[in-house]
N, C-alpha and C positions, 0 to 999 in steps of 0.2 A: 355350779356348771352342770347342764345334763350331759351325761353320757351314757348312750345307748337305753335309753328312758329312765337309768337312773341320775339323781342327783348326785352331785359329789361336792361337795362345800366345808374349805376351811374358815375354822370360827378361832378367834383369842378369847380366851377365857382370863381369869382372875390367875390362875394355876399353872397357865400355859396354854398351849393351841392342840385343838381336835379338830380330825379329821369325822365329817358326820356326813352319812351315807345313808338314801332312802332307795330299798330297789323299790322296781314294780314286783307287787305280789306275784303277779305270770308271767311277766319277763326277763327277758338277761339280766345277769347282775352284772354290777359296775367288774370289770378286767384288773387284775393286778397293775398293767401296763397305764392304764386311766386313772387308777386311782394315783401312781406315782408321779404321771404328770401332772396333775392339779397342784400335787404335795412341791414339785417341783417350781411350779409356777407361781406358787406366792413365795418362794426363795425362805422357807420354813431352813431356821440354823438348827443345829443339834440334835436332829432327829434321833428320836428310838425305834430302831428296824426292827426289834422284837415287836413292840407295841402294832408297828404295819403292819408284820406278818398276823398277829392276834388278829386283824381286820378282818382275811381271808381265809378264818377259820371260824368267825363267826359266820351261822348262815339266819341270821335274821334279816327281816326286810328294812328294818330298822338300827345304826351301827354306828355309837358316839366312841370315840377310842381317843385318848392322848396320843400326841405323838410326841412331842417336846416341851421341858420344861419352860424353853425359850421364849417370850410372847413378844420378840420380833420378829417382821416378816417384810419381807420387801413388794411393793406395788409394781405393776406388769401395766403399760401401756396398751390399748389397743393396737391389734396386727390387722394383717389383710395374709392371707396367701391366694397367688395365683396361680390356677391350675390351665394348662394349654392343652387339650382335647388331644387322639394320637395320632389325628387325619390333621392336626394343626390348624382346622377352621375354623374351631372355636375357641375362646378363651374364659376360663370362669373366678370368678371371685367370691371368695370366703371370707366374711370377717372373724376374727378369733376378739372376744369381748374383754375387755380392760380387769385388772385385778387388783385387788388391795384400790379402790379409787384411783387408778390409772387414768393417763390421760386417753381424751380421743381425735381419733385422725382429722386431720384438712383436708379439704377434697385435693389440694396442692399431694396430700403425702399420699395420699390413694393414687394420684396420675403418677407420680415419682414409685412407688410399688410395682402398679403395672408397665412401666417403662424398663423397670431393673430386670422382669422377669421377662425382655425381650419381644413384647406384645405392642407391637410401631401400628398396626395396620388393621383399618375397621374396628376402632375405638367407639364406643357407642358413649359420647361426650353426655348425651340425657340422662343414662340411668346414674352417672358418674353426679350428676347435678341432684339426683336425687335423695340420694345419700346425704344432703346436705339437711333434709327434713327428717329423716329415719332410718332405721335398716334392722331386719331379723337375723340375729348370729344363728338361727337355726338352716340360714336356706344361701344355697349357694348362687348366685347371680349371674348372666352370662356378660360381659361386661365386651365382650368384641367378635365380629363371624369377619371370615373371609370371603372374597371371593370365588365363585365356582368359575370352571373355565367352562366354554360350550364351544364343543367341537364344530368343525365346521362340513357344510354340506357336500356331499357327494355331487358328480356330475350327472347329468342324467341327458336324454334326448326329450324332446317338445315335441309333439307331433300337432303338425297342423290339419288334419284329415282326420274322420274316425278310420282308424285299422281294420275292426271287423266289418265283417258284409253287410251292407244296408239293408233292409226290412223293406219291400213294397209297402208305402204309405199313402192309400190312398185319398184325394183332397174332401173334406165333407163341405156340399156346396150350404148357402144358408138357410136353402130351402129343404135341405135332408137329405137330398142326394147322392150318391157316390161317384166322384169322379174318378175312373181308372187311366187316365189319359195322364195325370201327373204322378208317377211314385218315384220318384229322386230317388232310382234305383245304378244311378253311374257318379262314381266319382272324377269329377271332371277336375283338369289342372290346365291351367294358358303355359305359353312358353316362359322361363324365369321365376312365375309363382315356385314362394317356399314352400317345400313341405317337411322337414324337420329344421327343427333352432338348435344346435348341440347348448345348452345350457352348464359353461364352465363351472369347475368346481369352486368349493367359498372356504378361504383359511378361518381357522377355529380360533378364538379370542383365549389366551392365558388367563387363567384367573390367580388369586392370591391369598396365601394364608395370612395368618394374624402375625405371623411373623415377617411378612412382609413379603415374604420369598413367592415365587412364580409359581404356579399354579399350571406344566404344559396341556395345552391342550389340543386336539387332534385333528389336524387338516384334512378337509373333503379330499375324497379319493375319483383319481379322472374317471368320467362317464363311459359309456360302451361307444367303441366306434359308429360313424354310421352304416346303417344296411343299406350300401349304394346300390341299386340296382341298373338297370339298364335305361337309358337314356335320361337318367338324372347326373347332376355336376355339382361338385364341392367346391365350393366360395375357396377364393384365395386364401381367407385364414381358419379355414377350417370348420368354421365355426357355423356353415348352414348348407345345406342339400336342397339344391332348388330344380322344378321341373327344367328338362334342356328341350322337350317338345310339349305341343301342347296335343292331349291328350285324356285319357282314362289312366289313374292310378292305381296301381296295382300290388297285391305283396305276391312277389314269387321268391317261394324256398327263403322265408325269412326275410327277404331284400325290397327295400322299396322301389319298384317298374314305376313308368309312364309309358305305355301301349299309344300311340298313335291310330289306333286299331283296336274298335269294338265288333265284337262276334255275337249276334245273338243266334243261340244253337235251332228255337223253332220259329213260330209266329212271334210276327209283333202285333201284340194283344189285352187283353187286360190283363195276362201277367206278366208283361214289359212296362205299358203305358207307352206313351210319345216318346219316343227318340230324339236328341238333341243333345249333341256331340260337338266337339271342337276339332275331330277328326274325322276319318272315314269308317264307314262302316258298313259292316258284311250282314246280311239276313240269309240264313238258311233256310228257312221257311218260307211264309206266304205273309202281307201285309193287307192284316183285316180291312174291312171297310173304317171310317171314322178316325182311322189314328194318325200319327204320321213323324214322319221320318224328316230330321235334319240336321246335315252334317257341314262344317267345314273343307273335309275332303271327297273321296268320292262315296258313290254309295252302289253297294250291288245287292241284289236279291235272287236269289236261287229259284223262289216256287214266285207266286202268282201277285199282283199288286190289285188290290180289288178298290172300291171307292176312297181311295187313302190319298194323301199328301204327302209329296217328296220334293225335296229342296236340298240341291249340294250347289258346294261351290265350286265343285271339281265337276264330275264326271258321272254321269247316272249308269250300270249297267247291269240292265234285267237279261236273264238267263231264262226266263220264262217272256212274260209280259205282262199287259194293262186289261183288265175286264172292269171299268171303272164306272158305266151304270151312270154315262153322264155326268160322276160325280168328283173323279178322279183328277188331281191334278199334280202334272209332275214336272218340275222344271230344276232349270239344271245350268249354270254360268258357263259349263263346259260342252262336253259331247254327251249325246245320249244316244244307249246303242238295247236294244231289246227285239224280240221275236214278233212282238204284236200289241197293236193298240188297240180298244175297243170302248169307243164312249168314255174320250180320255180328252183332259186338256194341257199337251203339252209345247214346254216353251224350251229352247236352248241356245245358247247364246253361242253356242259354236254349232257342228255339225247334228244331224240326226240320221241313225241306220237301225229299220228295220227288215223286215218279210213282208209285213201287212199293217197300215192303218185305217181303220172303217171308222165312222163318224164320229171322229175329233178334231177338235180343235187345234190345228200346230203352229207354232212361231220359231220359227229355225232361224239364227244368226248366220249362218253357215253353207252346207250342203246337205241337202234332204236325199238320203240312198234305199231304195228300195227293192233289192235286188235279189233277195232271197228266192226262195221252190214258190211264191205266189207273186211275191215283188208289185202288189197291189194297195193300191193308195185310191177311196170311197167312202163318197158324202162328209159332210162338214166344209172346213176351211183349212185351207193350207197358204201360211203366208212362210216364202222361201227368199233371204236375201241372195243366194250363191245360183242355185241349178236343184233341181229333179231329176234323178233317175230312177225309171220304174220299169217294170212289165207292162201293168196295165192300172189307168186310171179311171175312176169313173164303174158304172156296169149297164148291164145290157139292158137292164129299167129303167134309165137314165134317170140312175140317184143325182140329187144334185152336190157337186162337189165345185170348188170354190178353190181357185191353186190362183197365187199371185206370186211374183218372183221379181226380184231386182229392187225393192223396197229396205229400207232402212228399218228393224225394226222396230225399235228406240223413238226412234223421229216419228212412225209410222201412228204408233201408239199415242204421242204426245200427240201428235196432231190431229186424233179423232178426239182424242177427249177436249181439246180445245177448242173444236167444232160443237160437240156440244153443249161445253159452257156456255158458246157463244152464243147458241140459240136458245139456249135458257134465258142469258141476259136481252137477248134482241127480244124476244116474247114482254118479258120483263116492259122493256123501254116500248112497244107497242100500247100495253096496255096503259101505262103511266101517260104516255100523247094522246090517246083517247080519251082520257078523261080532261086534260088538259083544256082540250078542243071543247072538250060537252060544257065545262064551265067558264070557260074565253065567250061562248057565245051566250050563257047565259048572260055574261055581264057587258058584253053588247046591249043586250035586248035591252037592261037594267032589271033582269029579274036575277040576278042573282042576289040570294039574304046577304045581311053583312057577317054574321055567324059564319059562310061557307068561303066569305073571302083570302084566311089565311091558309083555308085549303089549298086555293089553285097556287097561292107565292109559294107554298109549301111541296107542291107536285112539282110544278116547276123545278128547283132546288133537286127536286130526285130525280127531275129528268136529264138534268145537266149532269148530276152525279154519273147518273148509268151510261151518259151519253161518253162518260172520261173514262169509264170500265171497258164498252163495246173498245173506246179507241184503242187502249191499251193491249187487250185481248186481239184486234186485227193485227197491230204490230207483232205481235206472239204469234200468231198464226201464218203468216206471212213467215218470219225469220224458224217456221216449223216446217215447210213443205218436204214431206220425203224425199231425201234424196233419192233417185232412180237408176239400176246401175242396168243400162241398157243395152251395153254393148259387151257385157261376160255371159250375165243371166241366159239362162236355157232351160228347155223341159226335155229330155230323150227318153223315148219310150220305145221300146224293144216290141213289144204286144199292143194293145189296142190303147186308144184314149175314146170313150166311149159317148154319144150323145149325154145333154142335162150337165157336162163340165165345161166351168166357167173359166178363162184363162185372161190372166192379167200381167205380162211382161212390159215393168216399167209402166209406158203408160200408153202403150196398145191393148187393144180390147178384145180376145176371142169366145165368143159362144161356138162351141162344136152340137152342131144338128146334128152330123154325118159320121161314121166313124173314122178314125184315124190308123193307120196300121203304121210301126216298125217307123218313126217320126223322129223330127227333133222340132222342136218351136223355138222359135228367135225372135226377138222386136228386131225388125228391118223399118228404120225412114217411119216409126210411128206404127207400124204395124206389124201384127202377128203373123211369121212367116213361117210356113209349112215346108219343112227338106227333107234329104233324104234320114235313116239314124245311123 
């Protein structure tokens, strides 16, 4: 048997039985305690404990000693001892080697070992199979691991929004250009979208040692409440934060906001890009030429609106006005209330109150007021469904200005562009009957080829087509007539209505040559009537 890299082996001799012992020349020598196990393991009778002790007093590497005159000894079966790890996960096996020709184990008496030594759980049944081909009494085997437990996950919040501040990112068009009109610089939310998921905690799985026994392991710990902020609502069970307005999200003081209410502190410019909101929104500054503004609710601007785009579904109101170069358009599903228009095209589908509009284009749903320190309304067009009130329209150049009043605007609109359709198509169906006619008489004459005969079946065919378009398009036109509201509509003017202004109440007709002073205009019985104001 080695022990500690010496040998140690009893031999029967003729004489009796020796103990013979080889150390290593540099290493340990065999232990007092190792050499009497061996001595004890071949069950050596009548031992002479002098002669053992002689053993340990010899210090050669080489050491044949008697021990007993006895030369019987009894044979040692192979063992197994199993060893269980001190975490209990593992389990290990050692064979101890047979003696005197001993017998050796069944894999039966290796399971029946490790069962005695209490080892039930993650039995590694292969390595046990393997033994049945061989095994090294020098090496110890792991013969069963347990299970580990995994703790289970902590709660946490999901956020469905980035947190920090968005970066202006400007779009690179494909040509290499830069567009500063989009930088998805607002965090936009509708009414009900989520913005955090509370993500519940997850219980931690037991695991199991080789003893079979549990293994605790350590349950997720609840998440942080949510940061409710202002005008967000917590789901019945808790378990989500969703917008209660639709809005721009916000973090204030830790908390997650929904603002209804965007502020931009200067211009809207290329360091904003286009505005477009689900709410209302404040401009402090001035709105460049090019860009443009559109909200859900209302929109106000403080300094000046230059060639820009504005579009609310509330309520437009400039604090300044419109310098808009022709190019400006500003409409509005509510009221629209500013100081001054200038080379502006706008539309509102309720009222409009300014000081001054000079040559723009307006569509008022409502009541057009112009009553301000100029209270002046010149050049362009004014289509008004309610009334005009002004100081003075028109001026002393006789600009020409264009004021129609008692019209539907809606209907007003549809029904010129269905005038022009119309004439597109009647153009259309003209030219298709002139050709018609040019080859109906060729083939009168019989000079028409026979090559151009499935022409004229085939004209024909689109004449009838267009001739079912025009019908369709009359019946549209017809069921489009502006409504005319001729008995509220009025224009009062306090100050002059000046030659060169065109007036259209319902569906009387005034050209003013002459001036007017301090008036009201009426359609009376189809016509434009002049009264006191």
């Amino acid at each position: 048997m080695i022990i500690n890299s010496s040998v140690v082996d009893v031999q029967i001799m003729v004489d009796g039985v020796y103990v013979v012992i080889d150390n290593p020349p540099d290493g340990p020598k065999a232990s007092r305690k190792d050499v009497l196990g061996v001595i004890e393991s071949f069950g050596v009778k009548d031992i002479d404990f002098n002669a053992v002790n002689e053993i340990f007093k010899d210090e050669g590497d080489h050491i044949s000693k008697k021990i007993s005159a006895n030369t019987s000894i009894n044979k040692t079966d192979e063992t197994v001892t199993v060893n269980v790890s001190k975490s209990k996960k593992e389990a290990y096996l050692k064979f101890n080697p047979p003696v005197g020709n001993g017998g050796i184990m069944s894999l039966q008496d290796i399971r029946d070992a490790i069962a005695k030594a209490g080892v039930v759980y993650g039995v590694k049944e292969d390595v046990i199979e393997g033994f049945g081909k061989g095994k090294n009494y020098k090496d110890s085997y792991l013969i069963a691991s347990g299970d580990d437990p995994f703790d289970g996950e902590d709660g946490s919040l999901f956020y469905h929004f980035e947190t920090g501040a968005l970066s202006p990112k400007p779009k690179i068009n494909e040509d290499g250009t830069v567009d500063y009109h989009q930088l998805g610089i607002i965090k936009k939310c509708d009414l009900g979208d989520e913005l955090i998921t509370a993500v519940a905690p997850k219980a931690g799985q037991d695991g199991k040692n080789v003893l079979g026994e549990a293994i605790p392991a350590k349950d997720g710990k609840e998440g942080a409440f949510f940061p409710k902020g202002r005008n967000t609502v917590v789901s019945d069970d808790g378990m989500l934060l969703y917008a209660g307005v639709s809005g721009q999200i916000m973090m204030e003081g830790g908390k997650v906001a929904v603002s209804p209410v965007i502020e931009v502190k200067g211009d809207v410019d290329n360091s904003t890009g286009d505005i477009d909101f689900n709410g209302s929104v404040i401009i402090r500054g001035n709105v460049l030429s090019g860009f443009s503004v559109r909200a859900a609710g209302d929109i106000e601007v403080m300094g000046v609106v230059e060639g820009a785009y504005l579009k609310s579904e509330k309520n437009i109101i400039l604090y300044s006005g419109v310098r808009g170069g022709e190019k400006a358009i500003i409409s509005s599903d509510g009221n629209i209330t500013a100081k001054f228009f200038e080379g502006s095209n706008v539309t509102a589908n309720g009222s409009i109150s300014a000081d001054s509009i000079m040559h723009s284009n307006v569509k008022c749903g409502g009541a057009l007021t112009l009553t301000g320190r100029k209270g002046l309304l010149v050049g362009g067009s004014c289509q008004v469904f309610d009334s005009i009130e002004a100081k003075n329209i028109g001026s002393h150049m006789a600009t020409v200005t264009v004021v129609e009043i008692g019209h539907d605007l809606e209907r007003l609109d549809k029904y010129r562009e269905l005038i022009m359709v119309y004439e597109s198509v009647k153009k259309e169906y003209d030219m298709t009957d002139k050709a018609i006619n040019a080859l109906a008489e060729l083939l009168k004459k019989g000079k028409l080829p026979e090559d151009k005969k499935p022409m004229l079946i085939k004209s024909i065919q689109t004449k009838n087509h267009i001739g079912d378009k025009l019908k369709f398009l009359q019946d549209q036109i017809n069921d489009s007539v502006p409504v005319m509201k001729t008995d509220m509509g009025y224009i009062r003017v306090s100050g002059t209505i000046n030659s060169g202004v065109k007036v259209l109440i319902g569906d009387a007709l005034l050209y003013v040559r002459d001036t007017l002073s301090a008036c009201t205009l009426r359609n009376i019985d189809g016509r434009v009537s002049v009264g006191p104001y």
